[in-house]
DSSP file (Angstrom, degrees, kcal/mol; ACC not computed):
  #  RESIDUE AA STRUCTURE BP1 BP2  ACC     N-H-->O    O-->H-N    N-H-->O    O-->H-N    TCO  KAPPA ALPHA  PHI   PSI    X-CA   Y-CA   Z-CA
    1    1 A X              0   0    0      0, 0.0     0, 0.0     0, 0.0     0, 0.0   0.000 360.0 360.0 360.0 125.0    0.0    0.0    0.0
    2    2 A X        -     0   0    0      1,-0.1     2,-0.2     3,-0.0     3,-0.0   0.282 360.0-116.7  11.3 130.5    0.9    3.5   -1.0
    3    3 A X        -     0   0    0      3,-0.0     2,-0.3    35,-0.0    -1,-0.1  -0.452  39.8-121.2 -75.7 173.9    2.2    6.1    2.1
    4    4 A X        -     0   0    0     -2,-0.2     2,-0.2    37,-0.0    34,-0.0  -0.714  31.7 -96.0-116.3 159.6   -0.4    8.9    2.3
    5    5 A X        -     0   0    0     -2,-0.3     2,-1.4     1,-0.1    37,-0.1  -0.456  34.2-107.1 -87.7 146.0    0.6   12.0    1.9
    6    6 A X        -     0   0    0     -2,-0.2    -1,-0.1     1,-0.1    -3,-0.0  -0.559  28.4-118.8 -92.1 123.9    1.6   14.3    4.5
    7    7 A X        -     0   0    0     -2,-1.4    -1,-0.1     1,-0.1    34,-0.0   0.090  20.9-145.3 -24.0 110.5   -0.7   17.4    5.4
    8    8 A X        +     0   0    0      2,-0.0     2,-0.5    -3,-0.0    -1,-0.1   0.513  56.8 122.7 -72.2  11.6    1.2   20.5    4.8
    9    9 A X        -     0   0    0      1,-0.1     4,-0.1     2,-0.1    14,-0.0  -0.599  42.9-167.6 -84.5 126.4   -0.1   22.4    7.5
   10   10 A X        -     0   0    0     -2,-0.5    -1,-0.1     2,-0.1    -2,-0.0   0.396  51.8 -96.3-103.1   1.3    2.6   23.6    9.7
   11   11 A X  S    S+     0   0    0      1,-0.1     2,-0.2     0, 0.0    -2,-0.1   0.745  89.7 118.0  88.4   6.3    0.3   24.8   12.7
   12   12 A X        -     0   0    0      2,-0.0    -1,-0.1     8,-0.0    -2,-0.1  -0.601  46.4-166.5-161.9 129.4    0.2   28.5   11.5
   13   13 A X        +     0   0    0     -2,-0.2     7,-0.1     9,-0.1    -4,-0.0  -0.021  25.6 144.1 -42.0 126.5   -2.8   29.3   10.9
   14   14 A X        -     0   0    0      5,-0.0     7,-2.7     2,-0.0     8,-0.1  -0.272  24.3-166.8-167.0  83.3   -2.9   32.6    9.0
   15   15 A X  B     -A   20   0A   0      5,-0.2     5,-0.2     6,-0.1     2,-0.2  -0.314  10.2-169.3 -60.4 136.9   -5.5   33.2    6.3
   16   16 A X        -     0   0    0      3,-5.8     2,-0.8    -2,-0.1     3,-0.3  -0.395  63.2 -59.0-126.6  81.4   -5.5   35.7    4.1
   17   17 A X  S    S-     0   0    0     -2,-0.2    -2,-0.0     1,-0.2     9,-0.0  -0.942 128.3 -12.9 105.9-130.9   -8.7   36.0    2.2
   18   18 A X  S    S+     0   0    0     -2,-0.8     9,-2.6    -3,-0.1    10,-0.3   0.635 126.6  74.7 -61.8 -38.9   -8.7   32.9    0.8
   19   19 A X  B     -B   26   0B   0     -3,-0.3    -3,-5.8     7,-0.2     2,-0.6  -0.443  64.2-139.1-104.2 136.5   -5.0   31.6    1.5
   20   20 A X  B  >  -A   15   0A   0      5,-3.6     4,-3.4    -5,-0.2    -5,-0.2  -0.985  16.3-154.0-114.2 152.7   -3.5   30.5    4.2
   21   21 A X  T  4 S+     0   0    0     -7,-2.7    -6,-0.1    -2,-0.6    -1,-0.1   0.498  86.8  51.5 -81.4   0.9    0.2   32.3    3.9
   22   22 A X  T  4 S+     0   0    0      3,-0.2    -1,-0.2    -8,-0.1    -9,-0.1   0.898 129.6  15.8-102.9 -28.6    2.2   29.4    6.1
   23   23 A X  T  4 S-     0   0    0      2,-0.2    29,-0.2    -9,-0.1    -2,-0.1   0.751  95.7-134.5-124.5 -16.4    1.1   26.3    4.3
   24   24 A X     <  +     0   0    0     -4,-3.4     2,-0.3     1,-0.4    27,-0.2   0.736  57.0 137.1  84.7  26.2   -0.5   27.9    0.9
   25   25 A X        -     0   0    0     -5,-0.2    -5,-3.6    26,-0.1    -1,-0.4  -0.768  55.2-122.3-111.2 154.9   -3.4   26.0    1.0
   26   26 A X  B  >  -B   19   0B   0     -2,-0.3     4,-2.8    -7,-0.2     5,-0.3  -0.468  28.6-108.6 -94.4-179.1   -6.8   27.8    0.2
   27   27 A X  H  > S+     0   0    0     -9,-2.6     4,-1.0     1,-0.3    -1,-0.1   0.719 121.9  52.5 -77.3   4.4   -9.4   27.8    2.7
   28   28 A X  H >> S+     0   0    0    -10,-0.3     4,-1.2     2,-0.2     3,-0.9   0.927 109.6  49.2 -98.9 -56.9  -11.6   25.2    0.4
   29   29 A X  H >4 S+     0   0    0      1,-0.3     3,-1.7     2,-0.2     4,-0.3   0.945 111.1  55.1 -86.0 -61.2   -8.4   22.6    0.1
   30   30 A X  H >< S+     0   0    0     -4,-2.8     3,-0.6     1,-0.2     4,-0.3   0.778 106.8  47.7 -10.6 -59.0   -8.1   22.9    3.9
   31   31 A X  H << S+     0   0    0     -4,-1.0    -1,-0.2    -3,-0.9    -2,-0.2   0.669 119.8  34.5 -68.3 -17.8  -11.5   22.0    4.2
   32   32 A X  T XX S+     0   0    0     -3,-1.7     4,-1.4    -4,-1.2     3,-0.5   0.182  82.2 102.2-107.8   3.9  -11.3   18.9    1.9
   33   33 A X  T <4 S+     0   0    0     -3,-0.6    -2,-0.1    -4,-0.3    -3,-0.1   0.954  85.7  53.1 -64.6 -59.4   -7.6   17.6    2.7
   34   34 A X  T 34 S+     0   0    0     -4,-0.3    -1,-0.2     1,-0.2    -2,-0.1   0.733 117.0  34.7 -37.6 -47.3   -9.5   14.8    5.1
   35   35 A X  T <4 S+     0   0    0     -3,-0.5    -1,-0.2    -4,-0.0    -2,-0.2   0.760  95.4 116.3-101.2 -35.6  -11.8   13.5    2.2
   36   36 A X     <  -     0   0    0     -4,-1.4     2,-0.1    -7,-0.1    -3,-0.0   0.050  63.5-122.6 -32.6 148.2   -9.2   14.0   -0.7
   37   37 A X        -     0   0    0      1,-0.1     4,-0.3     0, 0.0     5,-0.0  -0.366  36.0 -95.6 -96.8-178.4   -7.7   10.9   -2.8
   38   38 A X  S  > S+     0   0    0      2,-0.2     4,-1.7     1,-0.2    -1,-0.1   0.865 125.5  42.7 -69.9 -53.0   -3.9   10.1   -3.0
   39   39 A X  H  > S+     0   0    0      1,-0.3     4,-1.9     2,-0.2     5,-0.2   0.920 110.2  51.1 -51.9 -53.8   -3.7   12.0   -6.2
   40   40 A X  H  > S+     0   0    0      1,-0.2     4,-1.9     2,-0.2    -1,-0.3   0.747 108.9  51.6 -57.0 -28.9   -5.8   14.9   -5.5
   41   41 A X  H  > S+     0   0    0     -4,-0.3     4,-0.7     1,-0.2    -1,-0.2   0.617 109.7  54.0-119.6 -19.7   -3.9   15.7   -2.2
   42   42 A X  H  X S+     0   0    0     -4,-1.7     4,-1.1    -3,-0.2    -1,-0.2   0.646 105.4  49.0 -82.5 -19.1   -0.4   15.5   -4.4
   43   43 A X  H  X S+     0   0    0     -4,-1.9     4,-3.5     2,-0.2    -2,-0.2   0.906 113.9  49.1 -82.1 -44.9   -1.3   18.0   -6.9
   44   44 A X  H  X S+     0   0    0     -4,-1.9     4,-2.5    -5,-0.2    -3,-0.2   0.821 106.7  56.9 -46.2 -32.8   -2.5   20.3   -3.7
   45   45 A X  H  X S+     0   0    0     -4,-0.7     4,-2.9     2,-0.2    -1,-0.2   0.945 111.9  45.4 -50.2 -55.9    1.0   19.6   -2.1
   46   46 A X  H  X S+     0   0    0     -4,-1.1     4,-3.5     1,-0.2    -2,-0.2   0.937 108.2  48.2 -61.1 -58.5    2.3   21.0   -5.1
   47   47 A X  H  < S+     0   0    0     -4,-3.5     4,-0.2     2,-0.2    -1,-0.2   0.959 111.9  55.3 -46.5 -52.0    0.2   24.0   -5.6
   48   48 A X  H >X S+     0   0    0     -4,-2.5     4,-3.1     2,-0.2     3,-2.6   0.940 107.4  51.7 -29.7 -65.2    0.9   24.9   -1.8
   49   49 A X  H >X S+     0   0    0     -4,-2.9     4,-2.0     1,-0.3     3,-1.3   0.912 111.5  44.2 -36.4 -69.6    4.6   24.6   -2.5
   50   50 A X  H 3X S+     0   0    0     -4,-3.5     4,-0.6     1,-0.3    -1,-0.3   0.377 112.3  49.9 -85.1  15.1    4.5   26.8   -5.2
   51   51 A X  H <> S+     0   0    0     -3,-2.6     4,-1.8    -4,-0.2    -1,-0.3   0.604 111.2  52.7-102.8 -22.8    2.1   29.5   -3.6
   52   52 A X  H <X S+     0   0    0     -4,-3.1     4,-2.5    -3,-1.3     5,-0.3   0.847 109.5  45.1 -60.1 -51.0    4.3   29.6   -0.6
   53   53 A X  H  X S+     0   0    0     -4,-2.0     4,-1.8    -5,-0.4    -3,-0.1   0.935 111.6  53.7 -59.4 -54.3    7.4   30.2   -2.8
   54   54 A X  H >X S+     0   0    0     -4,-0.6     3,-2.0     2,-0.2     4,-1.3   0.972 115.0  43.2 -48.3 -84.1    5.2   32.9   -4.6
   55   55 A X  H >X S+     0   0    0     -4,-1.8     3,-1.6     1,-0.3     4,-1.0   0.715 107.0  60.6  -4.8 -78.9    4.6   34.3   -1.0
   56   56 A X  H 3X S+     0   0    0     -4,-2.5     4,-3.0     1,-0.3    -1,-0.3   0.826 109.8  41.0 -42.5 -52.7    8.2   33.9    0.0
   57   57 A X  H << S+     0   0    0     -3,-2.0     4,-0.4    -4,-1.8    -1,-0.3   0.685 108.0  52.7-106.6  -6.4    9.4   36.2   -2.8
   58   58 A X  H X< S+     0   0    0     -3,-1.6     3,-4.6    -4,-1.3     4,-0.5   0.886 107.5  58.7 -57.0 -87.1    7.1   39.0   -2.9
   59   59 A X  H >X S+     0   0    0     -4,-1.0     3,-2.0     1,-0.4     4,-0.8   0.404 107.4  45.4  23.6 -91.2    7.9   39.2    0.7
   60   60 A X  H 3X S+     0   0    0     -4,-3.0     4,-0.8     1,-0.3    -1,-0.4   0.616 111.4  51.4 -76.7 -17.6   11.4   39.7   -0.2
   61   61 A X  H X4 S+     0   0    0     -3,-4.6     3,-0.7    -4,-0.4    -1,-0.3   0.967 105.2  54.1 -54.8 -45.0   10.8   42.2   -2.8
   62   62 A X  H <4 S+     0   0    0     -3,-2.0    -2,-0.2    -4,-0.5    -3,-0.1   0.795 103.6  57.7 -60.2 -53.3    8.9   44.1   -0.8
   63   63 A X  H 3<        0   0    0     -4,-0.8    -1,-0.2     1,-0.2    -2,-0.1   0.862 360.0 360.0 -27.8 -62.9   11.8   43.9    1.5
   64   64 A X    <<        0   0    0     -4,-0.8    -1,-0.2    -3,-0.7    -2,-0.1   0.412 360.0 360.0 -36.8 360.0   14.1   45.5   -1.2
């Protein structure tokens, strides 16, 4: 059998809107993680990542 995928929720919480900014999940993929297939719940890993990274580097423009 497959591993499961691990939740990407790091334990802070901080929506913004829609988003939350720590783990980059929206507040609808939050709500569905539980119910989600193997597949479904890797492409969401993925998106997170790369909305976190998006985060990450406004940030640090912003910074600039």
């Amino acid at each position: 059998m497959a591993k499961d995928i691990e939740n990407p929720c790091v334990s802070l919480c901080q929506l913004n809107g829609e988003l939350c900014v720590s783990c980059g999940r929206t507040r609808e993929e939050i709500r569905k993680w539980r119910g989600m297939k193997r597949p479904e719940k890797m492409a969401t890993v993925q998106k997170a990542a790369a909305r976190v990274k998006a985060i990450a580097k406004k940030k640090a423009k912003v910074r600039e």
